[in-house]
Structure formats: structure tokens, C-alpha cells
VOMITI-681667 format. One record per residue: residue number from 1; chain; x, y, z of N, C-alpha, C, CB in turn. Coordinates in steps of 0.1 Angstrom, whole numbers, plus 5000, padded with zeros to 4 digits. Glycine has a CB too. Layout:
! VOMITI-681667
resi / chain / n.c1 / n.c2 / n.c3 / ca.c1 / ca.c2 / ca.c3 / c.c1 / c.c2 / c.c3 / cb.c1 / cb.c2 / cb.c3
NUM / A / X / Y / Z / X / Y / Z / X / Y / Z / X / Y / Z
...
END
This chain:
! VOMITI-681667
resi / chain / n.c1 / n.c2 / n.c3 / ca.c1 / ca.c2 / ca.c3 / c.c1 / c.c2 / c.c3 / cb.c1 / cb.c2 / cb.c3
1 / A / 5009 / 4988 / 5000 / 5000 / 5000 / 5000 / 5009 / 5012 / 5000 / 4990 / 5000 / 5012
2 / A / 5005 / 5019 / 4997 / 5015 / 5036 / 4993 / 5012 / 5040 / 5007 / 5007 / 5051 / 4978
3 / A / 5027 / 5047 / 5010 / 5026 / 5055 / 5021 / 5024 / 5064 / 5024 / 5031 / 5056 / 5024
4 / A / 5017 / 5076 / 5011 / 5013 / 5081 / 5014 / 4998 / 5082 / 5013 / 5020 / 5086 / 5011
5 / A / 4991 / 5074 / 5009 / 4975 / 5067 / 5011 / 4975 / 5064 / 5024 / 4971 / 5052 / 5003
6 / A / 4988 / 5053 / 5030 / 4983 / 5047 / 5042 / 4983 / 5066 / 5052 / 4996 / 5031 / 5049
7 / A / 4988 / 5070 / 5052 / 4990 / 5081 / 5057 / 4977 / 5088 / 5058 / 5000 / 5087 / 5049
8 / A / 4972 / 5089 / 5045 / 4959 / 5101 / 5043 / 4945 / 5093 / 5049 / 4956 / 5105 / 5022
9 / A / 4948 / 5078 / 5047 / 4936 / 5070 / 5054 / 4936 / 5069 / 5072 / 4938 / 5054 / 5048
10 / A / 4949 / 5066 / 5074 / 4949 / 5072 / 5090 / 4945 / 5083 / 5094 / 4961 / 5073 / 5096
11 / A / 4949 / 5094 / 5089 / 4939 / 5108 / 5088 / 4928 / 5109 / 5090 / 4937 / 5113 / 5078
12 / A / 4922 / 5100 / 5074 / 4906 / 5105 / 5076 / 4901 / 5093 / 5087 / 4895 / 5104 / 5059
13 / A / 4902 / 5081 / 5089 / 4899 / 5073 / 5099 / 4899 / 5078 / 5111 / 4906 / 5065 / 5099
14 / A / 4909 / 5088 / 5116 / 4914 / 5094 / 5124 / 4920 / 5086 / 5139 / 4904 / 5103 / 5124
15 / A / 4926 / 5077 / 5128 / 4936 / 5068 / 5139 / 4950 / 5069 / 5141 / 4935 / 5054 / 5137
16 / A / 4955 / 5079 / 5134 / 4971 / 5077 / 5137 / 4973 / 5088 / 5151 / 4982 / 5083 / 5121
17 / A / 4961 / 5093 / 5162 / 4967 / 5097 / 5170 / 4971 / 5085 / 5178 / 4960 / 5106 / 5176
18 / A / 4968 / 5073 / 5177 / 4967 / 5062 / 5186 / 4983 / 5058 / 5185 / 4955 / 5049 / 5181
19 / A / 4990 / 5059 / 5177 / 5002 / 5055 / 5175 / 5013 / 5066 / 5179 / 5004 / 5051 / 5160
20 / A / 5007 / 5076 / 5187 / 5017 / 5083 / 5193 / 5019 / 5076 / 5202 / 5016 / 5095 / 5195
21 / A / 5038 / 5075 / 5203 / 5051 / 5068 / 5214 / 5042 / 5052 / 5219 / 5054 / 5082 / 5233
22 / A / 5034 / 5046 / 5207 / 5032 / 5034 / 5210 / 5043 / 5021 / 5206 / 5020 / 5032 / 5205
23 / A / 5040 / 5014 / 5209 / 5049 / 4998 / 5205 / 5037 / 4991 / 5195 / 5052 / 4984 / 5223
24 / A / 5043 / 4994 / 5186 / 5032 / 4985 / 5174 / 5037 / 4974 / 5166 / 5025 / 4995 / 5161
25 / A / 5027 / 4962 / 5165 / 5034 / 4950 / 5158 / 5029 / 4955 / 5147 / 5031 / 4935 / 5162
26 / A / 5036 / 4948 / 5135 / 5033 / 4949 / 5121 / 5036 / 4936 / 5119 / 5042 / 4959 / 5113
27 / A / 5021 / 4927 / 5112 / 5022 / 4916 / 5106 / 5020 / 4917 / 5093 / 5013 / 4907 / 5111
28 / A / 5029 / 4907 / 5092 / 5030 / 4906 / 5070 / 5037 / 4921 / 5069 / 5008 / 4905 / 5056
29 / A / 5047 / 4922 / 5074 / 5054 / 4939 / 5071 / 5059 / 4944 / 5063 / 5062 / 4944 / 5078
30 / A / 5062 / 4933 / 5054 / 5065 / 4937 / 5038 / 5078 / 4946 / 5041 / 5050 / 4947 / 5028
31 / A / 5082 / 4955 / 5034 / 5091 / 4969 / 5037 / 5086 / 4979 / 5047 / 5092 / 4978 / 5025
32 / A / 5077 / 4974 / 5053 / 5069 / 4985 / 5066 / 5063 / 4997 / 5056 / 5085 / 4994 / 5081
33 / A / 5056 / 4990 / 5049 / 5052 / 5003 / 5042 / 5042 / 5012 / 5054 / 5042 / 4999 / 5026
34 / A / 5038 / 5008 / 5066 / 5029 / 5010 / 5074 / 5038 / 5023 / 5081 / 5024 / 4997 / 5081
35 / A / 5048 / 5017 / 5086 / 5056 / 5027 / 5090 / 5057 / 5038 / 5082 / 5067 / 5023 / 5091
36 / A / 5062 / 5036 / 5071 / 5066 / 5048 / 5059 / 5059 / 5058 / 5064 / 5063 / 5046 / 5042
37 / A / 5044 / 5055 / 5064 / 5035 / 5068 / 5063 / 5039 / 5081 / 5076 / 5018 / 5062 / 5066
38 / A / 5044 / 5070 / 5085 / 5051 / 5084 / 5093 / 5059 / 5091 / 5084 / 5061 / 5079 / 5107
39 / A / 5064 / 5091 / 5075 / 5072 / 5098 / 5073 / 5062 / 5115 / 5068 / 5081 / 5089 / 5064
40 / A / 5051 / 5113 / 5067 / 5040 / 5124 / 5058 / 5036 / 5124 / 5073 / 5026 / 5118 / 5041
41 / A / 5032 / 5126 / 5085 / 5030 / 5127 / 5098 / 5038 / 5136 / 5108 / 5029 / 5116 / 5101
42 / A / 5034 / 5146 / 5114 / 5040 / 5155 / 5125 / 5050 / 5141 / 5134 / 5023 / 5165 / 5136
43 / A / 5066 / 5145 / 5138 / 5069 / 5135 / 5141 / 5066 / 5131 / 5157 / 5081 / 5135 / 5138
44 / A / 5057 / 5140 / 5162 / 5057 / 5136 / 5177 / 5047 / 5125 / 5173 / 5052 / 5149 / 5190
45 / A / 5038 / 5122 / 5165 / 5031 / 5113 / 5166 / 5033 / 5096 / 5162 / 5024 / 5117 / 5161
46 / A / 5044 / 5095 / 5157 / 5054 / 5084 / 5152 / 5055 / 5076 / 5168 / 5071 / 5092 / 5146
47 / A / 5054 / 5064 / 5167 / 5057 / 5049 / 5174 / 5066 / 5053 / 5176 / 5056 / 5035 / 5167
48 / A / 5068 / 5048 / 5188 / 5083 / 5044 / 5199 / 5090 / 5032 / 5194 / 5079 / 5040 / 5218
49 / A / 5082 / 5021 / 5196 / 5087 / 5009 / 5191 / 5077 / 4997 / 5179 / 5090 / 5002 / 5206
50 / A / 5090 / 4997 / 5172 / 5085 / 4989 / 5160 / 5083 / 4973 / 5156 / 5094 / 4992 / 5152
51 / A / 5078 / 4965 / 5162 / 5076 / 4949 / 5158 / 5076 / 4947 / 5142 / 5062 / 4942 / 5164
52 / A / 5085 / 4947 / 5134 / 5081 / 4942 / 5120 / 5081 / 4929 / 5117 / 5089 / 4947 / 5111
53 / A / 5074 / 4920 / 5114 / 5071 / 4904 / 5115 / 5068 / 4901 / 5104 / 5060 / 4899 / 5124
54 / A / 5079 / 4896 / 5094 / 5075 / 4890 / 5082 / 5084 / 4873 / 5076 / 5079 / 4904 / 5073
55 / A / 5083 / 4868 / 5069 / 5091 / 4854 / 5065 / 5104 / 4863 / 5055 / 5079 / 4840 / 5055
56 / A / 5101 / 4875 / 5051 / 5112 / 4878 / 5042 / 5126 / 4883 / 5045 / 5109 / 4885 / 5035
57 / A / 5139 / 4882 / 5050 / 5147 / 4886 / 5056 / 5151 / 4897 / 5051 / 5153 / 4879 / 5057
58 / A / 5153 / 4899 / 5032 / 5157 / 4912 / 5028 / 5145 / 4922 / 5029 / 5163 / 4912 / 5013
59 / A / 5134 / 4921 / 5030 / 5124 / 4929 / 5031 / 5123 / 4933 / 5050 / 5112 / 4920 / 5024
60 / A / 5129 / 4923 / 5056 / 5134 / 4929 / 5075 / 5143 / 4943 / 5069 / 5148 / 4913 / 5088
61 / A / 5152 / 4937 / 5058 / 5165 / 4948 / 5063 / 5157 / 4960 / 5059 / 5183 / 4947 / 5053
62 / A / 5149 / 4964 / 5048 / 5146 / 4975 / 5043 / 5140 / 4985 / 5056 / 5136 / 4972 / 5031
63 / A / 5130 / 4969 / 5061 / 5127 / 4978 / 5069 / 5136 / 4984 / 5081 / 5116 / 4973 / 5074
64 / A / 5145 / 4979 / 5085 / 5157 / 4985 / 5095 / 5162 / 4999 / 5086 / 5172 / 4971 / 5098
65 / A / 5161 / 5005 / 5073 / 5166 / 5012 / 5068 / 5155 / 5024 / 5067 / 5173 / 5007 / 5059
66 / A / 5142 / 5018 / 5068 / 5134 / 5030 / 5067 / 5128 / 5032 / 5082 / 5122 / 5029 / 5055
67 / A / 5136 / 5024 / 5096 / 5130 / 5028 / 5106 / 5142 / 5039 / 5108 / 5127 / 5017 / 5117
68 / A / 5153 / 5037 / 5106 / 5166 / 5054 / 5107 / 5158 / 5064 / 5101 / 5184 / 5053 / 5097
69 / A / 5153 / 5065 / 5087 / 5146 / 5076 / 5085 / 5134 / 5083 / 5091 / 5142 / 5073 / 5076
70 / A / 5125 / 5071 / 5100 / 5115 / 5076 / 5105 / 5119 / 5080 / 5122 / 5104 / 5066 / 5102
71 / A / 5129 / 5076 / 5121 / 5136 / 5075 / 5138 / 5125 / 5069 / 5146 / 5141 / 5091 / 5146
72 / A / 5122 / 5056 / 5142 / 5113 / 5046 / 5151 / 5125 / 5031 / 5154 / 5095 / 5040 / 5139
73 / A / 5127 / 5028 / 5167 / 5131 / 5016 / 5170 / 5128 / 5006 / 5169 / 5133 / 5015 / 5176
74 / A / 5132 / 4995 / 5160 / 5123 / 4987 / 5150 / 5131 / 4971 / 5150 / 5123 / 4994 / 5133
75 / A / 5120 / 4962 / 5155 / 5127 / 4948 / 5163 / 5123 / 4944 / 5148 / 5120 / 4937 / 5181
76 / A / 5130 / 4936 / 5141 / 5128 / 4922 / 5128 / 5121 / 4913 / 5133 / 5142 / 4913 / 5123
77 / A / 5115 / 4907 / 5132 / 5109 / 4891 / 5131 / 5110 / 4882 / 5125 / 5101 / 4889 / 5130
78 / A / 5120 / 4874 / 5115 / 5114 / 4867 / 5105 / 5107 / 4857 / 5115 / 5125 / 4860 / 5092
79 / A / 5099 / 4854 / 5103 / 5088 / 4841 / 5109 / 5074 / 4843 / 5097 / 5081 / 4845 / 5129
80 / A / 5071 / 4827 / 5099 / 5061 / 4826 / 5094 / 5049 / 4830 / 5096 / 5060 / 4819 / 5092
81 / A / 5037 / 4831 / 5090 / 5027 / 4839 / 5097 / 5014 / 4831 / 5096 / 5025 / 4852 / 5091
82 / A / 5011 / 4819 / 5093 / 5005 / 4810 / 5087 / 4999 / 4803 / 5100 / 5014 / 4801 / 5077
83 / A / 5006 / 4807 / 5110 / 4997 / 4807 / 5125 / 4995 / 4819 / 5135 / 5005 / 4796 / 5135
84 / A / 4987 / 4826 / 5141 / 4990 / 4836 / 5148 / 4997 / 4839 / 5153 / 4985 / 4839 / 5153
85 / A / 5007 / 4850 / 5162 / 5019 / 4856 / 5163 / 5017 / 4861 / 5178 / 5021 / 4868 / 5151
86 / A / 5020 / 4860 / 5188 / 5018 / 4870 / 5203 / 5033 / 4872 / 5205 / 5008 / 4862 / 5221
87 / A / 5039 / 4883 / 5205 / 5052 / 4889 / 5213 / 5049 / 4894 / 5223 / 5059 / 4898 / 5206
88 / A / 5062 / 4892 / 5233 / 5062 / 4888 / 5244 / 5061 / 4907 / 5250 / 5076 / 4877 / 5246
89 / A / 5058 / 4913 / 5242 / 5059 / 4928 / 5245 / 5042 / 4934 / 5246 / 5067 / 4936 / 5231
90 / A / 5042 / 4943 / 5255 / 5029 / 4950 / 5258 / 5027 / 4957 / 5240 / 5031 / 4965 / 5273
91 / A / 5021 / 4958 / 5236 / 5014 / 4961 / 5224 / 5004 / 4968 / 5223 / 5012 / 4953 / 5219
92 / A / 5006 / 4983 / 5219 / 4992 / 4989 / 5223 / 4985 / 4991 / 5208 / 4994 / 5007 / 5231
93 / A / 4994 / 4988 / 5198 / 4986 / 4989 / 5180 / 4993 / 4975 / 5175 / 4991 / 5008 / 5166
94 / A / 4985 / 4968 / 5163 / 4986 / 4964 / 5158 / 4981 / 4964 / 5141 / 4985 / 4958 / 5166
95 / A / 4994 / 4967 / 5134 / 4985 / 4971 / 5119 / 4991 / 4955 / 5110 / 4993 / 4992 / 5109
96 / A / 4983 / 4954 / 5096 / 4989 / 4943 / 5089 / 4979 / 4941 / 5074 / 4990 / 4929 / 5099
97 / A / 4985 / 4938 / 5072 / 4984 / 4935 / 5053 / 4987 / 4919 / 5049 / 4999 / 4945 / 5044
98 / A / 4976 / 4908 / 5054 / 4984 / 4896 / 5051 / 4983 / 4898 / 5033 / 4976 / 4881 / 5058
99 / A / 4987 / 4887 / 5030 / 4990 / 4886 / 5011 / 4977 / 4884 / 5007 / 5000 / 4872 / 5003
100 / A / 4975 / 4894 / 4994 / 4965 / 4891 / 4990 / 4963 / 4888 / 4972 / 4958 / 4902 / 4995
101 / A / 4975 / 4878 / 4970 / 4976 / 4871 / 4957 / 4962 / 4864 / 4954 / 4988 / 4860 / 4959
102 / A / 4959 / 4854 / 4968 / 4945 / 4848 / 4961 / 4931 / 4852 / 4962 / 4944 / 4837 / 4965
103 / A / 4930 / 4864 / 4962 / 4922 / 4873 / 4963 / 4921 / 4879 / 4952 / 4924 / 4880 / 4971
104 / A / 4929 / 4877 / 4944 / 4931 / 4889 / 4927 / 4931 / 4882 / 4916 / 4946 / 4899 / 4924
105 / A / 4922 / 4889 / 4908 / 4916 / 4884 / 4892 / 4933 / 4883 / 4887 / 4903 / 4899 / 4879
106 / A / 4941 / 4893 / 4892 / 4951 / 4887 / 4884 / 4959 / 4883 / 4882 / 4954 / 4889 / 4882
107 / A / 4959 / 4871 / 4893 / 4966 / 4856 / 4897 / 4963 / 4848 / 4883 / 4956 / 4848 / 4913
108 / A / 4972 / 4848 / 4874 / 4970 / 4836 / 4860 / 4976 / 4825 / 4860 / 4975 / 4841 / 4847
109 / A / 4991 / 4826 / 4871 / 4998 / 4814 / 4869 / 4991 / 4802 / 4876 / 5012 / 4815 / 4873
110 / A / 4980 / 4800 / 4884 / 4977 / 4790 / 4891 / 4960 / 4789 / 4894 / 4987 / 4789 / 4903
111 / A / 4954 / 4780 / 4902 / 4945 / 4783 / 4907 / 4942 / 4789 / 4918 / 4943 / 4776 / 4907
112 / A / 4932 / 4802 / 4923 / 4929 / 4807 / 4931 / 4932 / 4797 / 4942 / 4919 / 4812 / 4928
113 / A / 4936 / 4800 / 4955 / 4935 / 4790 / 4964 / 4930 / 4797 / 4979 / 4951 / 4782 / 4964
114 / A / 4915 / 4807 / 4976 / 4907 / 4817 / 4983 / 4914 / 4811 / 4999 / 4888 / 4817 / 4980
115 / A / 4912 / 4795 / 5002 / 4908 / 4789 / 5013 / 4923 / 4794 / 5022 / 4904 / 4772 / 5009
116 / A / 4934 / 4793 / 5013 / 4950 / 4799 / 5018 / 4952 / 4814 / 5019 / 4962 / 4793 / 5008
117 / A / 4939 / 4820 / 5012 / 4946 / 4835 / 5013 / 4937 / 4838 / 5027 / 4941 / 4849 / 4996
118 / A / 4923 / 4831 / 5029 / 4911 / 4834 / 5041 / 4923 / 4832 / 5054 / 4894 / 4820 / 5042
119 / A / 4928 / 4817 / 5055 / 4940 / 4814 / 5063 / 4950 / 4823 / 5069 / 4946 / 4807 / 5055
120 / A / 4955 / 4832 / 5064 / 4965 / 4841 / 5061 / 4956 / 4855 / 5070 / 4969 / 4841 / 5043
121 / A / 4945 / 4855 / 5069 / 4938 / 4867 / 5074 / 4931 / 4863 / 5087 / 4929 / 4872 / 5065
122 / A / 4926 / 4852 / 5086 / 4925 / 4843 / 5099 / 4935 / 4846 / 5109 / 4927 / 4829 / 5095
123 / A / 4945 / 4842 / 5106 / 4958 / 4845 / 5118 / 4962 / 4860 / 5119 / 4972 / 4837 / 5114
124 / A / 4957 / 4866 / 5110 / 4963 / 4879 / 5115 / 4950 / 4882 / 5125 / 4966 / 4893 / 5101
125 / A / 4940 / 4883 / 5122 / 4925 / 4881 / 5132 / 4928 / 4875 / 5144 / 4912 / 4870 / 5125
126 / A / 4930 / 4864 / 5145 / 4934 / 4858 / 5158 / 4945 / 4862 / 5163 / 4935 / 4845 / 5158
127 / A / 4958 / 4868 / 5160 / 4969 / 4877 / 5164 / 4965 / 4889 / 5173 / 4975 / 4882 / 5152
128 / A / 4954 / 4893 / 5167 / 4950 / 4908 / 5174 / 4942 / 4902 / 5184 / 4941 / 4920 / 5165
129 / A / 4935 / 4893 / 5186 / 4922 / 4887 / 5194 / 4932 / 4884 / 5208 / 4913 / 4870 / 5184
130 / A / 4946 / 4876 / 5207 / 4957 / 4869 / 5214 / 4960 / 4885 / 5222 / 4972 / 4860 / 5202
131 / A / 4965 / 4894 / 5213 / 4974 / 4903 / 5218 / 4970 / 4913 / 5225 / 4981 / 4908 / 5209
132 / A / 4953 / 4921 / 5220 / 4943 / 4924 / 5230 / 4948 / 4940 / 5223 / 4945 / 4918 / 5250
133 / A / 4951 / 4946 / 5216 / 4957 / 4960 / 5214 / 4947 / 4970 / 5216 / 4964 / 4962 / 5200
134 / A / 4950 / 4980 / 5217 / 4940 / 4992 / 5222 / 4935 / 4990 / 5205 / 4947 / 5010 / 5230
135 / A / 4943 / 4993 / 5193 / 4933 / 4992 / 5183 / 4944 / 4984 / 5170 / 4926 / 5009 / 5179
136 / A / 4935 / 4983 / 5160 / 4941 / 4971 / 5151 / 4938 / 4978 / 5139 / 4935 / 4955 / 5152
137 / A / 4942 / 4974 / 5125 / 4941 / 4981 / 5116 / 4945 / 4973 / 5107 / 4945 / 4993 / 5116
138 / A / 4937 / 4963 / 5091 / 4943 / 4957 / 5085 / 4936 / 4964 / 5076 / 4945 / 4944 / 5086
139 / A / 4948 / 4959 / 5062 / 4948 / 4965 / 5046 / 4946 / 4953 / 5038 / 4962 / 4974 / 5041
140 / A / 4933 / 4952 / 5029 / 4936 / 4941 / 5019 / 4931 / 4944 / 5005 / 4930 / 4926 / 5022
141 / A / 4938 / 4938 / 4996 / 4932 / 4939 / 4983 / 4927 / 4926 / 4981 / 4940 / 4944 / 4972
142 / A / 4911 / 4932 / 4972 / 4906 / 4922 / 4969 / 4896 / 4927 / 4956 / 4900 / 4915 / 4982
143 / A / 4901 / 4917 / 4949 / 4893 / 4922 / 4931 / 4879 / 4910 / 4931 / 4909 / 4918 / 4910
144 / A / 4879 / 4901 / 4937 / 4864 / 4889 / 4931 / 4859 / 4897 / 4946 / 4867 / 4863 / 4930
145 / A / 4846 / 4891 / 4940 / 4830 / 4892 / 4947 / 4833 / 4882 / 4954 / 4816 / 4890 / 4938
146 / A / 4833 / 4869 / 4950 / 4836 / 4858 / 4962 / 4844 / 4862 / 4972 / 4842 / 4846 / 4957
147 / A / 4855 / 4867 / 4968 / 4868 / 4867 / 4979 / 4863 / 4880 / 4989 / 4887 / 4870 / 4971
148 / A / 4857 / 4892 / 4984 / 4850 / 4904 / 4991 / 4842 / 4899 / 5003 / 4840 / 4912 / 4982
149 / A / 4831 / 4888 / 4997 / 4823 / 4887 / 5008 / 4828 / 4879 / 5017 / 4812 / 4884 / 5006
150 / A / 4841 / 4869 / 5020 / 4842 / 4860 / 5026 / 4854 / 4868 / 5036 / 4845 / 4847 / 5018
151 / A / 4858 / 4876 / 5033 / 4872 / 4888 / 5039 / 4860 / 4894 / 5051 / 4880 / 4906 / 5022
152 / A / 4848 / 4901 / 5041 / 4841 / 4909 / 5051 / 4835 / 4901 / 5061 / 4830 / 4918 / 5044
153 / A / 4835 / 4890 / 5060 / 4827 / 4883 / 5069 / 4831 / 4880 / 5079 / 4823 / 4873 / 5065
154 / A / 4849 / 4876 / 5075 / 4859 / 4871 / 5087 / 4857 / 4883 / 5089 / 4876 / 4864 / 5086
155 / A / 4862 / 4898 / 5092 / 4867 / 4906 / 5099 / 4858 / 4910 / 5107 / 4873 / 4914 / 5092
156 / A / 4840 / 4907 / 5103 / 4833 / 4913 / 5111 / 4829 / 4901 / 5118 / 4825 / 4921 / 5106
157 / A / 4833 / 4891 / 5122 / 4829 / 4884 / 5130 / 4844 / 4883 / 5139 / 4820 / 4872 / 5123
158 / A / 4854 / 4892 / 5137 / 4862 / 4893 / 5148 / 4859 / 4907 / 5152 / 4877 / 4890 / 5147
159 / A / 4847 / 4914 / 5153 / 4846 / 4933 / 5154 / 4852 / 4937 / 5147 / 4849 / 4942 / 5166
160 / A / 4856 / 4935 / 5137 / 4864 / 4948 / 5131 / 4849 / 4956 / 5121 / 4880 / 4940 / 5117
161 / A / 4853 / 4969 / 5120 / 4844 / 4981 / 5112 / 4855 / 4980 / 5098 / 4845 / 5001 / 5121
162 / A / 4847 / 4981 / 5088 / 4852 / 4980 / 5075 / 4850 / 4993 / 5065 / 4846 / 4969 / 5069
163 / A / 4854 / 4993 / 5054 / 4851 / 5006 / 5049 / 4861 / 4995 / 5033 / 4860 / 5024 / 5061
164 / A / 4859 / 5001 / 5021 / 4864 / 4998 / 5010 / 4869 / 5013 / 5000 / 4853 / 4987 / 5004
165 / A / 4882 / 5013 / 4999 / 4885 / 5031 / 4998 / 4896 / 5031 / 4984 / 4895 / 5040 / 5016
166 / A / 4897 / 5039 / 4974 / 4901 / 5038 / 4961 / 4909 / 5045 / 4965 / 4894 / 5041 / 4949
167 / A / 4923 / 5042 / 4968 / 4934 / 5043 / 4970 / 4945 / 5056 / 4960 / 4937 / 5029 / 4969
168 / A / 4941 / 5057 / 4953 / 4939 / 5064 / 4944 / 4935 / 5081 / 4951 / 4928 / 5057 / 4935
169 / A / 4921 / 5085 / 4951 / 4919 / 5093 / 4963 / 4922 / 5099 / 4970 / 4917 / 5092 / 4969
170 / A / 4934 / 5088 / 4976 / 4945 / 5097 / 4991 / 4960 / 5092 / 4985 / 4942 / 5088 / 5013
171 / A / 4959 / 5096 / 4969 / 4974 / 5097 / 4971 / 4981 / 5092 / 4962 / 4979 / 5093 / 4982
172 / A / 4981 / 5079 / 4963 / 4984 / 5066 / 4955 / 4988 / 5072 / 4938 / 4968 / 5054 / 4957
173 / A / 4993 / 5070 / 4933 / 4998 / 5071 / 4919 / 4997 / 5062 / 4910 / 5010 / 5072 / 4918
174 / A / 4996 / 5048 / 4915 / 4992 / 5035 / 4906 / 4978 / 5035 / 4905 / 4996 / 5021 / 4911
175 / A / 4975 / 5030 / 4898 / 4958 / 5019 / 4898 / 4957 / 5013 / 4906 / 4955 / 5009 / 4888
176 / A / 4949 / 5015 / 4912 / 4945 / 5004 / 4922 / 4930 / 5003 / 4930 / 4956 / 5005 / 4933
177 / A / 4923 / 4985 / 4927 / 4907 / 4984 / 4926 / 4909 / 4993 / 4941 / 4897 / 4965 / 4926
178 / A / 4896 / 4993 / 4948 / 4893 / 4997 / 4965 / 4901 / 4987 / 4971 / 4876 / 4996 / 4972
179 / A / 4908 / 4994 / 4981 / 4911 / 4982 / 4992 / 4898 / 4981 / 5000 / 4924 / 4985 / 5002
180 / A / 4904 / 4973 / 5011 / 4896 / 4972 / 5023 / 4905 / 4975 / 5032 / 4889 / 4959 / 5027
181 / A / 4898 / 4982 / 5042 / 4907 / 4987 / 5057 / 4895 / 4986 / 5067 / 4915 / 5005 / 5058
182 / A / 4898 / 4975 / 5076 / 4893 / 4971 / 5086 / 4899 / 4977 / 5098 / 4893 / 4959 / 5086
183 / A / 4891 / 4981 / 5110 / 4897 / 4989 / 5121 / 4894 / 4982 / 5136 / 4889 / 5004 / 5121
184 / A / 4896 / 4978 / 5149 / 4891 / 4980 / 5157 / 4895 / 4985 / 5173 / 4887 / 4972 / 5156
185 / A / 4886 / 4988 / 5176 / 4893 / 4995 / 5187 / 4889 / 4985 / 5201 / 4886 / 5014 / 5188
186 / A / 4897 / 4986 / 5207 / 4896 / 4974 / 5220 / 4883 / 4981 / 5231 / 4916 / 4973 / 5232
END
């Protein structure tokens, strides 16, 4: 997700006061694009401490290079994510983006395999359910009707509030269908 979308959506949501001098995990952290958005953010409101939790190791380092930019202190994780995640740290946010390959019309090389992408969001769901955070915030893309209604279903049967926002809108420079951004507050 662009950082400066994720940025303009914390805005209008009006949740990035919550991440002032918090400890936030980041599941599926990719390059921390989550982080980035501090960088478009007044810096007193920027996280104290960083959990980035992903299986990719060069995608840990990036993120160690864009936590010096944001001057956020930022622990790596590799690990898999294919089961829910609880670190051993008080955690007051938790944001995440599991993969959303099988979710998209434009998956050609194989068969959709919805049941592994639901899986994948499952555990980030039960992650936040484990970890108890004051509030939670996930990002997914999703292009089929099937995969829409079965995303909205999981998230609102763990409380999460949904919203579906053209990314585009706040920022974004590519194409890109609506995401979803699911919220909750403890």
C-alpha cells in the first residue's frame, strides 16, 4: 500500500493519534510500508517501538533502513505467519496486510487457492484477538466478489468496522481496485 494513502487513510479514519510513542506490531510487514506513512505525519506522533514480523529477511533489512529515516526503533521478526503471532511485548497497536495474491483476478499462473489467502487473514484476526491491542488496523486487496464477501465476513465476525477506499483518492499514483481497511478499537 502507498505511504502516502496509508498516511491520508489514518487521517481520515482518524487513527494515527493512537500510534503516538506506542509499541506497534506489524504483521506481513512487507518493507513496513505501514511505517513509511510516518514519514508524511507531524513527528511527535510516530511509534516508539517497531515489531516488524515478516518470513522475508531482505524485506526485514529494508525495513531496519526506513526505521533510521523515520527514527522509530524497530525489532525484525522473520517468521512465518500461517499461525497467529503474540510477542512477548505490551502492544498497544497492531496494523497488517496479510497477502492478497489469492484474492486477485490477476493471479493467472495457478489456481485461486481463496481457502489459503482466508487462512492468512485468519491469523492475522486471531493475532489481534491473542494480543488484545487498544486498536488494530488491516489493509487488503481484493478484486472477486467471492473473495469480498468471505474477507468481510471474517473481519466482522472478529469486530472489526470496514470501509472499502480507492486508494487512488489519498494519494496513491498507481491503479489500484478499493482496498479494504478494517479497524478496531479494544
Amino acid at each position: 500500500m502507498s505511504p502516502l494513502a496509508t498516511t491520508q487513510l489514518l487521517v481520515r479514519l482518524d487513527l494515527y493519534p493512537h500510534f503516538r510513542n506506542a509499541t506497534v506490531v506489524d504483521l506481513f510487514s512487507g518493507v513496513c510500508g505501514w511505517l513509511m506513512a510516518f514519514m508524511y505525519l507531524p513527528s511527535h506522533y510516530a511509534p516508539r517501538r517497531w515489531f516488524a514480523v515478516d518470513i522475508d529477511r531482505r524485506r526485514l533489512e529494508i525495513c531496519k533502513l526506513i526505521a533510521r529515516d523515520v527514527g522509530v526503533d524497530v525489532v525484525t521478526i522473520r517468521r512465518a505467519l500461517s499461525t497467529s503471532h503474540v510477542p512477548n511485548n505490551d502492544v498497544d497497536v497492531v496494523v497488517g496486510s496479510p497477502p492478497c495474491h489469492e484474492f486477485s483476478r490477476a493471479k493467472t499462473s495457478s489456481t485461486r487457492r481463496v481457502d489459503a489467502g482466508l487462512a492468512l487473514v485468519e491469523s492475522y484476526l486471531e493475532s489481534v484477538e491473542a494480543i488484545n491491542p487498544t486498536v488494530a488496523v488491516m489493509e487488503e486487496a481484493i478484486t472477486t466478489t467471492e473473495s469480498q464477501r468471505l474477507v468481510v465476513s471474517l473481519v466482522a465476525q472478529y469486530g472489526f468496522k470496514y470501509g472499502f477506499y480507492n486508494l487512488r483518492d489519498y494519494g496513491a499514483i498507481q491503479y489500484r481496485r478499493r482496498r479494504l481497511i478494517a479497524w478496531r478499537f479494544q
